[in-house]
TORGUVO-116568 format. One line per 4 residues: number of its first residue (from 1); their letters; for each residue x negated, y negated, z negated of C-alpha. Coordinates in Angstrom, 2 decimals, decimal comma, padded with zeros to 5 digits. Layout:
BEGIN
NUM	a	X Y Z ~ ...;
This chain:
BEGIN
1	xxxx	004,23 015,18 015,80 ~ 001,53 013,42 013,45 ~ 003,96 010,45 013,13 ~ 007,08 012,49 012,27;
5	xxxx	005,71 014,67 009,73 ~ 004,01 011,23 007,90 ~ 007,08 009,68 008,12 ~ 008,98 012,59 006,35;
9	xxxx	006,39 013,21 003,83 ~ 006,67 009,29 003,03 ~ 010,47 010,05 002,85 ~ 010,87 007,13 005,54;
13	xxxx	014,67 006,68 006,71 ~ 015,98 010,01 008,81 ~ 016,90 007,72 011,81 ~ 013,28 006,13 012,12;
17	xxxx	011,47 009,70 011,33 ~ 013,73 011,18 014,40 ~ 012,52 008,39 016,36 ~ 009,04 009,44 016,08;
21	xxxx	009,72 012,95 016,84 ~ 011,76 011,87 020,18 ~ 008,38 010,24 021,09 ~ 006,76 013,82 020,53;
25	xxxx	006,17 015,86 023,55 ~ 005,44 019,89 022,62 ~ 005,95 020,86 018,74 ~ 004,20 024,14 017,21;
29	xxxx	006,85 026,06 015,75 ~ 004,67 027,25 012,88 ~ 003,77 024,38 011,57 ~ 007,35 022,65 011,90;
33	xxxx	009,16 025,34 009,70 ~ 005,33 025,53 007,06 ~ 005,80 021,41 007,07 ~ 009,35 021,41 006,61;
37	xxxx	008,95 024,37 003,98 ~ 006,77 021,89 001,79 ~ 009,68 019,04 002,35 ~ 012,06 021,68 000,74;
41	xxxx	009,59 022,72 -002,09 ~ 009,70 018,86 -003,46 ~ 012,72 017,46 -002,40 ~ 015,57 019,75 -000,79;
45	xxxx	018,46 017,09 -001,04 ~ 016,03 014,83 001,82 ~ 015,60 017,81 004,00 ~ 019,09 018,18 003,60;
49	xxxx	020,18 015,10 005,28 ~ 017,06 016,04 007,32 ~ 018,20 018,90 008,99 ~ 022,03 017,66 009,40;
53	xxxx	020,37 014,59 011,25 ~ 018,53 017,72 013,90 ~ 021,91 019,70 014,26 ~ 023,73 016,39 015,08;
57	xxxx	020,70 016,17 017,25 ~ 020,43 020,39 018,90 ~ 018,93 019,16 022,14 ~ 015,93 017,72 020,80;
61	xxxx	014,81 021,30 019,48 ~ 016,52 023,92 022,60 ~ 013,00 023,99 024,29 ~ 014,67 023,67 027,53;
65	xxxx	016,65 020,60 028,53 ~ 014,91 017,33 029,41 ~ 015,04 015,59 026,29 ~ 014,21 018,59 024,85;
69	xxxx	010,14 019,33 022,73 ~ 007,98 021,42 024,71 ~ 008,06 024,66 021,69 ~ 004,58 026,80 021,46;
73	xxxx	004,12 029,43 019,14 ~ 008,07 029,83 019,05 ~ 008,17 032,54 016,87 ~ 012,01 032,18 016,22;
77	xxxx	014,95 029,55 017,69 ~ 014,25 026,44 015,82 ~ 017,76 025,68 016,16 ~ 018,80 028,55 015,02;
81	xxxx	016,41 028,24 012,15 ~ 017,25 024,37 011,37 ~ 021,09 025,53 011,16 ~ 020,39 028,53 008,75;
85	xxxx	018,49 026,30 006,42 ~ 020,77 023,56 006,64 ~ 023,64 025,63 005,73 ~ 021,41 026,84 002,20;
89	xxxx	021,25 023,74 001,31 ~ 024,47 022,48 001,69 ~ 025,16 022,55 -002,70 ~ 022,41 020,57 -003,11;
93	xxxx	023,63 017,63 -005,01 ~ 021,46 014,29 -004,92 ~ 018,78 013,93 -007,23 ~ 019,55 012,16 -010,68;
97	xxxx	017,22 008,86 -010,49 ~ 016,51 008,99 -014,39 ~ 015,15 012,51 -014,09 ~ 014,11 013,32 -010,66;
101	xxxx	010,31 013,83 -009,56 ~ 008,91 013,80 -006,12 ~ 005,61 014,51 -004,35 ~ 005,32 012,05 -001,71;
105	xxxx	002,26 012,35 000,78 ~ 001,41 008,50 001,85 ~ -000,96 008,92 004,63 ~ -002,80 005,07 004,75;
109	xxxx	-004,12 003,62 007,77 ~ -007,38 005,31 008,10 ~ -005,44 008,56 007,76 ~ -006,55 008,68 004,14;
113	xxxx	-003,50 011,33 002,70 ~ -002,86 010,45 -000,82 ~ 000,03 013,37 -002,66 ~ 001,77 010,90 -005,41;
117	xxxx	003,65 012,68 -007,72 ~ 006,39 009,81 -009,22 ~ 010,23 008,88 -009,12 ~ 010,71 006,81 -006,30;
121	xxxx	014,47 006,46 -007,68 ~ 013,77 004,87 -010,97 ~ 012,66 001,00 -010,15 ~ 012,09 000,87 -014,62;
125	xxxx	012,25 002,70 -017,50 ~ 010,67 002,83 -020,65 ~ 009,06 -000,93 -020,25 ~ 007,21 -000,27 -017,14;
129	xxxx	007,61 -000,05 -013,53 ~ 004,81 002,32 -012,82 ~ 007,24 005,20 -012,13 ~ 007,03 004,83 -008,60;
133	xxxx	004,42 003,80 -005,82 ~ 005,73 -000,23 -004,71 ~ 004,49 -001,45 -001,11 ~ 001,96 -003,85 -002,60;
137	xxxx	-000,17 -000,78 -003,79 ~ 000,38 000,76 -000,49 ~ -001,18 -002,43 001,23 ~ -004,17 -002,82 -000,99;
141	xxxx	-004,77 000,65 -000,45 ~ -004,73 000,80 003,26 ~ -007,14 -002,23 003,07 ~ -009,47 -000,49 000,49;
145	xxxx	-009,53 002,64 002,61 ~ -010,41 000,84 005,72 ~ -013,33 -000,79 003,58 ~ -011,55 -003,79 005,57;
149	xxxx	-014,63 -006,34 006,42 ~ -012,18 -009,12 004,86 ~ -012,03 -008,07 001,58 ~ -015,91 -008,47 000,94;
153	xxxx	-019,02 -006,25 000,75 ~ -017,94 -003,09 -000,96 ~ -020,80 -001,09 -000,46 ~ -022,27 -003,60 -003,24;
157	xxxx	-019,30 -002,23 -005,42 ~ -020,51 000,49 -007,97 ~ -018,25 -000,55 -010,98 ~ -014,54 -000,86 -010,40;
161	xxxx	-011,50 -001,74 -012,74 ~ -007,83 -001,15 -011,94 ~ -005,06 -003,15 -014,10 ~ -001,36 -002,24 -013,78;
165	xxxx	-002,56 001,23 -012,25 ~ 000,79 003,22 -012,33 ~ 000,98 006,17 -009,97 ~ -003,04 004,84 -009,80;
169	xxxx	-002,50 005,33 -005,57 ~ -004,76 002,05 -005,32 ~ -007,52 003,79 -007,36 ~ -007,35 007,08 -005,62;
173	xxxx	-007,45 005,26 -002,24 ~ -010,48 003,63 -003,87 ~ -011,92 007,37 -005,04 ~ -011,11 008,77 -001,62;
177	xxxx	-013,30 006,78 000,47 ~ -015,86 005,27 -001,79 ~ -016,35 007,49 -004,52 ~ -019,55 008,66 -003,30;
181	xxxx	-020,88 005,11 -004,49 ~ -018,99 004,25 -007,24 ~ -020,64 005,07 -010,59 ~ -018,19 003,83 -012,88;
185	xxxx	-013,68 003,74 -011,68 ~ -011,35 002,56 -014,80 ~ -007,85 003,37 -013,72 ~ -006,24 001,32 -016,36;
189	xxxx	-002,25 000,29 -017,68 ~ -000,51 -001,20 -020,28 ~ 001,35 002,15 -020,79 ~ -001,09 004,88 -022,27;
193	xxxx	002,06 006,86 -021,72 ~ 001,60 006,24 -018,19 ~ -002,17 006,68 -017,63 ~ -002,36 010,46 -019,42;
197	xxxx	001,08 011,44 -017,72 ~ 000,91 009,75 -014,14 ~ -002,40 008,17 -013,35 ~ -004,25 011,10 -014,06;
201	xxxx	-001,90 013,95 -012,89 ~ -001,90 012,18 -010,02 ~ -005,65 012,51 -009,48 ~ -005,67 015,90 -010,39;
205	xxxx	-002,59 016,38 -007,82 ~ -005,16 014,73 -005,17 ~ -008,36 017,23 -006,14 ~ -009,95 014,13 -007,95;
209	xxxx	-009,69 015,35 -011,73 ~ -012,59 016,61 -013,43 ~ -015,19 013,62 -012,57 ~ -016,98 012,25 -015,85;
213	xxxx	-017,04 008,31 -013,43 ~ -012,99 008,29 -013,89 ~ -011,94 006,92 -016,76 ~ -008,14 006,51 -017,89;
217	xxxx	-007,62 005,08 -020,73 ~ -004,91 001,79 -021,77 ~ -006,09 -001,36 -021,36 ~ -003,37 -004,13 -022,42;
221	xxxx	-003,80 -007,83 -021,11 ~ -005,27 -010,08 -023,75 ~ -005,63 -007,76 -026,40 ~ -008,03 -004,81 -025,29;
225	xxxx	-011,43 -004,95 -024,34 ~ -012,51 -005,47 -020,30 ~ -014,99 -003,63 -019,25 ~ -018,17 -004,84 -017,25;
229	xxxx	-017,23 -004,06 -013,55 ~ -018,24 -005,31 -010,00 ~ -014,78 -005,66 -008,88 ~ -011,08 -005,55 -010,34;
233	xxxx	-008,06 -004,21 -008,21 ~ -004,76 -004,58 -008,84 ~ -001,33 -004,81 -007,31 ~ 002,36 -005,86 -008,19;
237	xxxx	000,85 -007,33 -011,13 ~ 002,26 -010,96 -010,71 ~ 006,27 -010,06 -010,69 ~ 006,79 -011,41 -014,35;
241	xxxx	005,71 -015,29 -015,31 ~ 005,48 -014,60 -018,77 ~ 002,89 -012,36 -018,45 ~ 000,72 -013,63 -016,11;
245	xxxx	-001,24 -015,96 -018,86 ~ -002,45 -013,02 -020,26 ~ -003,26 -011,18 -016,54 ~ -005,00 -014,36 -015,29;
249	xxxx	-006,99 -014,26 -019,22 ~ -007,88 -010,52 -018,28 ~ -008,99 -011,38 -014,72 ~ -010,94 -014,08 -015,67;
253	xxxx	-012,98 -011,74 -018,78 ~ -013,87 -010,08 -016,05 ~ -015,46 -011,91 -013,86 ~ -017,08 -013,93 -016,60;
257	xxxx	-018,54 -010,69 -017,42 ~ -019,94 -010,02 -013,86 ~ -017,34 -008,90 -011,84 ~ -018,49 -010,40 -008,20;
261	xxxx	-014,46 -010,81 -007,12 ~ -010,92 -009,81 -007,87 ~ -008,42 -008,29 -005,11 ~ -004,65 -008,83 -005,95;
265	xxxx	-001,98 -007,85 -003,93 ~ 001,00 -009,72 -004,89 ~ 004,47 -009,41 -003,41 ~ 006,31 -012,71 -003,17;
269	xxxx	009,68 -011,72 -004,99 ~ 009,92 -015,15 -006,75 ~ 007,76 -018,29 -005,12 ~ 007,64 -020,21 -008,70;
273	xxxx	006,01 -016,94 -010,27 ~ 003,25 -016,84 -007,47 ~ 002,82 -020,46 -008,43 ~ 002,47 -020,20 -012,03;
277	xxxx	-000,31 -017,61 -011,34 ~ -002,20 -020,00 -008,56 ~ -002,09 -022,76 -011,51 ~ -003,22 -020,43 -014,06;
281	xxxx	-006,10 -019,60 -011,97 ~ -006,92 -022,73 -011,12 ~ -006,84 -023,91 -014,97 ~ -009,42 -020,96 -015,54;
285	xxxx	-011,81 -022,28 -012,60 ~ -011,07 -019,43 -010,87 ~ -011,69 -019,74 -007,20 ~ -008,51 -018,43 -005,18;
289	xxxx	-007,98 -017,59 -001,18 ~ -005,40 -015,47 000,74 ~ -007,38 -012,94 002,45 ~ -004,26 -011,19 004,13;
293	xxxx	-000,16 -011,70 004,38 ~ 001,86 -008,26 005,34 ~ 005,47 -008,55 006,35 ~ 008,32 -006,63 004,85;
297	xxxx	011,73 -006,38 005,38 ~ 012,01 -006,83 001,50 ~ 009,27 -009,88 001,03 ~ 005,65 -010,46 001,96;
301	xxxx	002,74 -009,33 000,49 ~ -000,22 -011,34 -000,07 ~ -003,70 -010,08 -000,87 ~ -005,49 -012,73 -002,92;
305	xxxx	-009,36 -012,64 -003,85 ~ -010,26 -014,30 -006,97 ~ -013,88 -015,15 -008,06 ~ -016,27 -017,60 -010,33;
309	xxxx	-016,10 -020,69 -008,61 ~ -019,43 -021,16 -007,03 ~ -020,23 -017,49 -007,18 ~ -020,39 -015,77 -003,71;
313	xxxx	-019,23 -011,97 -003,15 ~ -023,13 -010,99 -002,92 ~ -024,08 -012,91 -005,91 ~ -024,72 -010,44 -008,85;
């Protein structure tokens, strides 16, 4: 049941989240209506559609036939249950994408849970993208949270910098499993806006506020100052050409300054982009590999590291 109540938390499609619960073998009837209760709580239209998906599908939830779950703690008829909530929520409209807020729960790899309050319905507004959590963040943060041996020593990591934070999931993903280490975590955007409202609600959401290491503040390419660091993070920070002269100046400050490497996940939307920020790298005698490629059904995603040419990951 793990896997189904990720999947609905991460508001996956209602077809693949019923998959996952077919694979189930005993649900506990408790937790099914408290997780479903939280689902309702943050976004009632999804359960909706939800539940209307588990009457289409009664058998699954009778207890008794053979496709049926094995049901412990069965303190009422889930079927009954699913209907009776179903049938509540029948006025619920869908959500307005220019106003509507959701908590989404990503769980990451490692089984890291990360709450993310955004609007996954916007894709801009206001000049930014950072309304919502894009799959390139998700990727870099699964990797940070499996302190993946490919991405370089980050036990050496004490400093960190974030650029293009938005929802800032990379930097609590970061704060999750290595904040124990890390003296110093900018979680950083172009948007001030953004960083007060989002980035650090967000943290707060995730029982990460309050800790005098985190600092938010606005840090726009180019113009602001970069601060010393041992490593820069970002992600879906390459999806506009025009600004990645300025992104590439930014990353390069920084590791002028010290910063032993760079970690960009990019998502290849437009090849001639990617290219313009390979050449601008290149021009700035920055040293460049793909570490990792993902596959989407959208694009891939490609995790780049970025450092000094000549300068090793456990150089200072």
């Amino acid at each position: 049941m793990a896997e189904f109540y990720q999947l609905i938390h991460q508001r996956a499609g209602i077809a693949t989240a019923l998959i996952a619960l077919e694979k189930a073998s005993t649900i506990d009837a408790n937790e099914f209506i408290a997780q479903l209760e939280i689902l309702r709580s943050r976004n009632p239209f999804y359960l909706k559609k939800l539940l209307k998906a588990l009457c289409d599908r009664s058998a699954l939830l009778d207890g008794e036939s053979d496709s049926g779950l094995r049901i412990v703690n069965k303190s009422v008829e889930l079927n009954e249950w699913v209907f009776e909530q179903y049938v509540e929520l029948l006025p619920v409209p869908a959500p307005d994408p220019a106003h509507f807020k959701d908590i989404i729960r990503y769980t990451l790899g490692s089984g890291v849970a990360i709450e993310v309050e955004e609007q996954p319905l916007l894709l801009s507004g206001s000049g930014t993208t950072g309304f919502r959590t894009w799959e390139a963040a998700l990727y870099l943060g699964e990797l940070l949270a499996q302190n993946a041996s490919v991405l370089g020593d980050l036990g050496l990591v004490s400093k960190v910098l974030e650029l293009g934070a938005g929802t800032a999931l990379v930097s609590m993903a970061w704060a999750k499993v290595h904040g124990s280490h890390t003296s110093e975590l900018y979680i950083t955007d172009g948007d001030s806006q953004l960083i007060e409202h989002s980035a650090y609600h967000n943290f707060k959401l995730n029982g990460l506020g309050g800790c005098n290491n985190y600092k938010f503040q606005r840090l726009w390419w180019g113009e602001d100052a970069v601060p010393d660091v041992d490593m820069v993070i970002a992600a879906d920070v390459t999806y506009d050409k025009t600004v990645v002269p300025s992104l590439v100046a930014t990353l390069a400050c920084a590791l002028l300054n010290g910063a032993r490497f760079a970690l960009i996940a990019a998502t290849v939307r437009n090849e001639s982009t990617l290219a313009e920020f390979e050449k601008q790298c290149t021009e700035r005698s920055l040293q460049m590999e793909i570490l990792s490629v993902r596959e989407t059904q959208l694009a891939p995603i490609r995790i780049y590291r970025l450092s000094l040419l000549g300068k090793t990951s456990s150089s200072g």
